[in-house]
C-alpha positions in Angstrom: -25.9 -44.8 28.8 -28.4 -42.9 30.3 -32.0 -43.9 30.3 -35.1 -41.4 30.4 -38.0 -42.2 32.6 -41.8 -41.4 31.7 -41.5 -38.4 33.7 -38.8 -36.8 32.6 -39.4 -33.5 30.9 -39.5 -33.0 27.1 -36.6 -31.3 25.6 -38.5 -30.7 22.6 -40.4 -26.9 23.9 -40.9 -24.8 20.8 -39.8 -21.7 22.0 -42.2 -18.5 21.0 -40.8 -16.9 17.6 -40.5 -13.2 16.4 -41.1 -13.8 12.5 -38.7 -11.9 10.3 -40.9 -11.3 6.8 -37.7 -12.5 5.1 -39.0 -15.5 3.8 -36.1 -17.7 3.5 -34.8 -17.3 7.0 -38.4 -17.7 8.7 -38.5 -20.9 6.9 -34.8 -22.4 8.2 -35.6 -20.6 11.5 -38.6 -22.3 11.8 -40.9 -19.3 12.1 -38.5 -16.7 12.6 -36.4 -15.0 15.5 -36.9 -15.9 19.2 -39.2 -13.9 20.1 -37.9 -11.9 23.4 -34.0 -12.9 23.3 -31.2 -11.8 21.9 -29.9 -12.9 18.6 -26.1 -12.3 18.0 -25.6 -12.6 14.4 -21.5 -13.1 14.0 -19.5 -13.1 10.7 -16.6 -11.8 8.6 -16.7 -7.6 7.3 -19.4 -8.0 4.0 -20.7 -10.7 4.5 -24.3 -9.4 5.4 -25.0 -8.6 9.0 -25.9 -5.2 8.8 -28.1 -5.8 5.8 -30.1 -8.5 7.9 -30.3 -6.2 10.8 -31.9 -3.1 8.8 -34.2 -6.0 6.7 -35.8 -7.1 9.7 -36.5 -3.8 11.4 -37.9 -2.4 8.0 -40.1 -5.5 7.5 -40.7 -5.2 11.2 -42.0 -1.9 10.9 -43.4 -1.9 7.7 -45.0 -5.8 7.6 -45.6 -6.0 11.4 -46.2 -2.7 13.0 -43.1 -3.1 15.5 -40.4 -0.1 16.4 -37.1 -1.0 16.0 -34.0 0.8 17.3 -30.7 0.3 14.8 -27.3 1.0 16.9 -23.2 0.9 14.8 -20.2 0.4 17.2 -17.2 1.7 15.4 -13.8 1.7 16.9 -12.0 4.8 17.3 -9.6 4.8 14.4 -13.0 4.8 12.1 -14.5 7.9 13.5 -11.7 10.0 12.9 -11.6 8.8 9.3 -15.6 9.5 9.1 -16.8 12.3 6.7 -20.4 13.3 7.8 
């Protein structure tokens, strides 16, 4: 067992948070996003991701005032299949 001394550091930081304007996930995230990271949102083909990612630049932009940038990866055997 390991035993913390008075002046070990406090795990406990809040780190600085980037809120979303979806009200839901600011509240389970505590405030929202970390602000100035990365966030890799993972999961299975419908089950939202993309739909998060354009909410929070819209509310970004719209709520907040903040640019945004929205980028798709699509393998090769989608393109060719693509109708523009």
């Amino acid at each position: 067992m390991v035993q913390l001394n008075s002046t070990s550091k406090s795990r406990n930081t809040q780190l600085p948070k980037c809120p979303t304007g979806i009200q839901g996930l600011d509240e389970i995230t505590n405030g929202g996003l970390p602000q100035g990271r990365p966030t890799l949102v993972c999961g299975s083909a419908g089950c939202g991701k993309t739909l998060l990612g354009m909410e929070f630049l819209v509310r970004g932009a719209t709520q907040y005032g903040e640019p945004g940038v929205f980028i798709v990866v699509l393998p090769k055997n989608k393109i060719k299949n693509l109708q523009l």
